[in-house]
N, C-alpha and C positions, 0 to 999 in steps of 0.2 A: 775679455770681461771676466771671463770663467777665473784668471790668475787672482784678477784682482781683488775680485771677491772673496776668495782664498786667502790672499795677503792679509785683509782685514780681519777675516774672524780668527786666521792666526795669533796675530796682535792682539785682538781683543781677546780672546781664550788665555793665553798667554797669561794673563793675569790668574788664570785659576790653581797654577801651578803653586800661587802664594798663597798665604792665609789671610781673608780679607782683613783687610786693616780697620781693626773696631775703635770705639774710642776709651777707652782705658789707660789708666795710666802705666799697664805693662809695656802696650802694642806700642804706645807713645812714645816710650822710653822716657821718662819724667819720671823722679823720685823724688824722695820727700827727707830734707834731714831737720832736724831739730837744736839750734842753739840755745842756751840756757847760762844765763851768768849767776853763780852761786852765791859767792862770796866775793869781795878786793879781789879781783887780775884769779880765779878760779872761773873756769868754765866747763862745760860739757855739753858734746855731738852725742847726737842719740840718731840714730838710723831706721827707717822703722819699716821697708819695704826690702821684703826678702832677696830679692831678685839681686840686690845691689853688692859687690863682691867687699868681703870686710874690708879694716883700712890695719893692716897688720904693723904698721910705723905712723903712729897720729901725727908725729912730727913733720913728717914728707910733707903733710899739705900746709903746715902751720908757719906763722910767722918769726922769724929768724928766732926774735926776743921770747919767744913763747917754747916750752917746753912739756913734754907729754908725762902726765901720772898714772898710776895704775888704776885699770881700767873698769870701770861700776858697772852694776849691771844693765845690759844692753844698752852701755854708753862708755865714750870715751872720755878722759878727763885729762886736763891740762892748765897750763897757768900760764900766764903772761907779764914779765916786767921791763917798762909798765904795761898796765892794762890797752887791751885794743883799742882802736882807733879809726875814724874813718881811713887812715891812709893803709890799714893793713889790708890783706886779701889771705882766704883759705881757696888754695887750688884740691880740688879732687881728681883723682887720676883714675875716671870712670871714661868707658867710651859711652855715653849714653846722650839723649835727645836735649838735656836739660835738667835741673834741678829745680827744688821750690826749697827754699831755707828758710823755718819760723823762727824767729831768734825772738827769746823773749828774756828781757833785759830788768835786773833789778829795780829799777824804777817800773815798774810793772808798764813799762810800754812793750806790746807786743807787735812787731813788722814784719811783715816775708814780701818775698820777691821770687821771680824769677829768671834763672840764670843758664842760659844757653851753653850748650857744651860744642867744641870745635871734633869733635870725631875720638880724641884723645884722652881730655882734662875736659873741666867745668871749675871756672875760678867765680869766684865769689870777691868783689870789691865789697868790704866791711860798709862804706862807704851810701849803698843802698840799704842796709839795713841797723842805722843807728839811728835814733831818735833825732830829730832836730834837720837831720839831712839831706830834706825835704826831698826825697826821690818819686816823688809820684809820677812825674812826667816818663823817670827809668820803668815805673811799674806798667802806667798806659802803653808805652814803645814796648815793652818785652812781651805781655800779652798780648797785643796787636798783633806781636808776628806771632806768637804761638797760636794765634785763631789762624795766620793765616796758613802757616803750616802744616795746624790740624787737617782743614779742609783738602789743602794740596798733596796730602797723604791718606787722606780718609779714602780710600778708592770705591767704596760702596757708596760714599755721597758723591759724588763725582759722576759715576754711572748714572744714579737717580737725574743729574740735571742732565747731562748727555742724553738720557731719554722723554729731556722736556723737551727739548732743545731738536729733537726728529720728530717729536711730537708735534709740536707747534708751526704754525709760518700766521707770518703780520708781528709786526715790530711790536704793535700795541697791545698784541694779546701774549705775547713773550712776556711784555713788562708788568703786563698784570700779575700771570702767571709766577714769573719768578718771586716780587714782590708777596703775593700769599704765601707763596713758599718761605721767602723771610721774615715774614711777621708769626707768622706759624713756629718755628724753631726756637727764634726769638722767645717767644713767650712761653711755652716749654720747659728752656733753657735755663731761662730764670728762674722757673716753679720748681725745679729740681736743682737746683744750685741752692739754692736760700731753703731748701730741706719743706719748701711748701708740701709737694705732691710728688714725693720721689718714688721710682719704678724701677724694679730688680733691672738688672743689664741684659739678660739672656731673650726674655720675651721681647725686649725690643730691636737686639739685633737680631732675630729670627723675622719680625713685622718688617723692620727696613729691607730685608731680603726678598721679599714679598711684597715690600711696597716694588722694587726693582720689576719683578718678574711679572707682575698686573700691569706694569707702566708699558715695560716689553710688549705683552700679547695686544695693548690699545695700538699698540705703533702700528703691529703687523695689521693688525682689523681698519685702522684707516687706508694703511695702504691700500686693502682689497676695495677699498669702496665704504664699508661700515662705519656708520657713525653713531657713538652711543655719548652718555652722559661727560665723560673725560672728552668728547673733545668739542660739546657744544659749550661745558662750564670747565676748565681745565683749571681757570685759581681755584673751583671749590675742592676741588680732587688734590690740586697740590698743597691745598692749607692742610687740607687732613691729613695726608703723609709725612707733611712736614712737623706735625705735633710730633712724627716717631721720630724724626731725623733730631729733633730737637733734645729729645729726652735720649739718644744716644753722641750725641755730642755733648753731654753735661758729663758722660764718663770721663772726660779729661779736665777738668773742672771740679767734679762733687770731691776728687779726694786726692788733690792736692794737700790740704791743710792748710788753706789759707784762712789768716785772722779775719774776725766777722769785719774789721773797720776796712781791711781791703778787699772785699769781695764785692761790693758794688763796680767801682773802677774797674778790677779785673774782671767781670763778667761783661761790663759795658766794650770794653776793647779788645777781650776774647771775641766777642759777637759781629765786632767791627772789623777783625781781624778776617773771622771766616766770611763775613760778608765782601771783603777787597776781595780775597782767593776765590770765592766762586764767580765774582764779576772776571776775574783776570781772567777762568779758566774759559768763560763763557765769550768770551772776546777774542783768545785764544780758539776757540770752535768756529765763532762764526769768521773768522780772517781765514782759516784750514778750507771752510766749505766754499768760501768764495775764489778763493783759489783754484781748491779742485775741479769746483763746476765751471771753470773758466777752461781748464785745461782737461779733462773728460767728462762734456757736456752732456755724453751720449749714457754714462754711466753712474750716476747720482743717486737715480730711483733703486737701481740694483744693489748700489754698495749701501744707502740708506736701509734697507731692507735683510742684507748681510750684517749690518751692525746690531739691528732688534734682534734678530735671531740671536746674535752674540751675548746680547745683554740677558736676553730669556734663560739662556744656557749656563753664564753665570750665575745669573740670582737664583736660579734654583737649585746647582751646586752650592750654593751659598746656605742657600734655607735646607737642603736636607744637611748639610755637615752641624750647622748650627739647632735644630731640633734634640738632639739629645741631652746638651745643656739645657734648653727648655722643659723638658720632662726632669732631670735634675733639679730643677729649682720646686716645681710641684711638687 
């Protein structure tokens, strides 16, 4: 019993070696480039997130017919004959999570999307980002997975339902529970996407830290016998927490650059996205627990109680690393 116990807060500690994965669009690995049609078959890339390594041959990622000009400030410029087309593509030779590309087009239509990168490159089909080319079903699909991504990599949200999830027993007060939890982020999510009621980053991934390590000490306190307000109303405790989890998941979202006409869609199917990822994750938990208790019946309670401790241990390594950015922003 003694190993396994062991084994687990292993694993779980394991985690602290990393840097929590916050929702930003660094940790994300999501940049931002900007298209711009000037003149007839003239264009210009403007790159606007540091992190991104320059593009020292505009040409590499450009289509055959298109050729690279000297370069403007903090943009690239090039020409095209003829002009682009849904059949062209700009491949980028970043290894990074994703891109978001605003391309705004002489007819003053402005489109973005985004466009997933394979570990290597991040190619751009023209194709979702020309007027008329009705991509929207591309734009619903690509944010769907990047909410669900987001969550399946967010490891401080992950932890939080993990500790609903030891917290809770009865199917119905799970579903309640979770459910708060989702209308809660949800609506957050929104308020700080759409620039309603937006909140520095730092004070809230220090509170999601902290929502972690409060969630942790209720697990151990039921365990002993103690029952307090989390676990006779556990949705009202998880709505509340989840207004934080909400306003730090808009970090991957508030600064994209997406145009005002696609920020609905993409906030609806971002939302929808981390809502599949935390059902899978949570499905994925309860198929593990029923397993395990089938196969060391006799040791549930104890590894259940090696995991609170785990999570307590994380989130407060979490919250003191993250406090001094805190006091930076004040």
């Amino acid at each position: 019993m003694r190993a396994l116990l062991f084994t687990s807060l292993t694993l779980l500690s394991a985690l602290i070696t990393h840097p929590a994965m916050g929702h930003d669009v660094d940790i994300t690995g999501v940049a931002r480039v900007f298209l711009d049609e000037d003149t007839d078959n003239h264009y210009r890339l403007s790159i606007v997130d540091q992190q991104v390594p320059p593009l020292f041959n505009v040409e590499r990622i450009l289509p055959s017919h298109c050729t690279g000009l000297a370069p403007g400030n903090f943009s690239y410029r090039f020409q095209c004959e003829p002009a682009l087309s849904i059949e062209d593509e700009l491949v980028f030779p970043w290894a990074l999570e994703g891109i978001v590309v605003i391309a705004r087009w002489r007819d003053d239509s402005n489109i973005s999307s985004y466009f997933p990168g394979d570990g290597t490159r991040v190619s751009v089909p023209l194709g979702d980002l020309k007027a008329g080319a009705g991509p929207l079903s591309n734009l619903a699909v690509r944010y769907l997975i990047l909410g669900a991504e987001h969550i399946l990599f967010g490891i401080d949200h992950l932890l939080f339902v993990l500790g609903l999830l030891l917290l809770l027993s009865g199917f119905w007060k799970l579903i309640k529970t979770i459910t708060a939890f989702t209308i809660a982020h949800s609506i957050t999510l929104a308020f700080a996407v759409l620039g309603i009621f937006p909140v520095p980053n730092a004070p809230i991934e220090a509170l999601i830290a902290l929502s972690i390590l409060m969630l942790a000490r209720e697990v151990v306190m039921g365990q002993r016998g103690v029952r307090t307000l989390v676990h006779d109303k556990p949705w009202l405790v998880a709505f509340v927490f989840g207004l934080f989890h909400g306003f730090g998941f808009a970090g991957a979202l508030g600064e994209l650059g997406l145009s005002d006409n696609d920020i609905p869609l993409a906030l609806l199917f971002f939302n929808l996205g981390v809502e599949a990822g935390q059902i899978g994750f949570i499905l994925l938990m309860t198929a593990l627990h029923f397993t395990y208790s089938r196969v060391f019946q006799g040791l549930v309670v104890s590894t259940h109680r090696g995991l609170a401790y785990g999570l307590g241990g994380i989130a407060c390594f979490w919250f003191l690393e993250r406090l001094p950015a805190l006091f930076a922003v004040a």
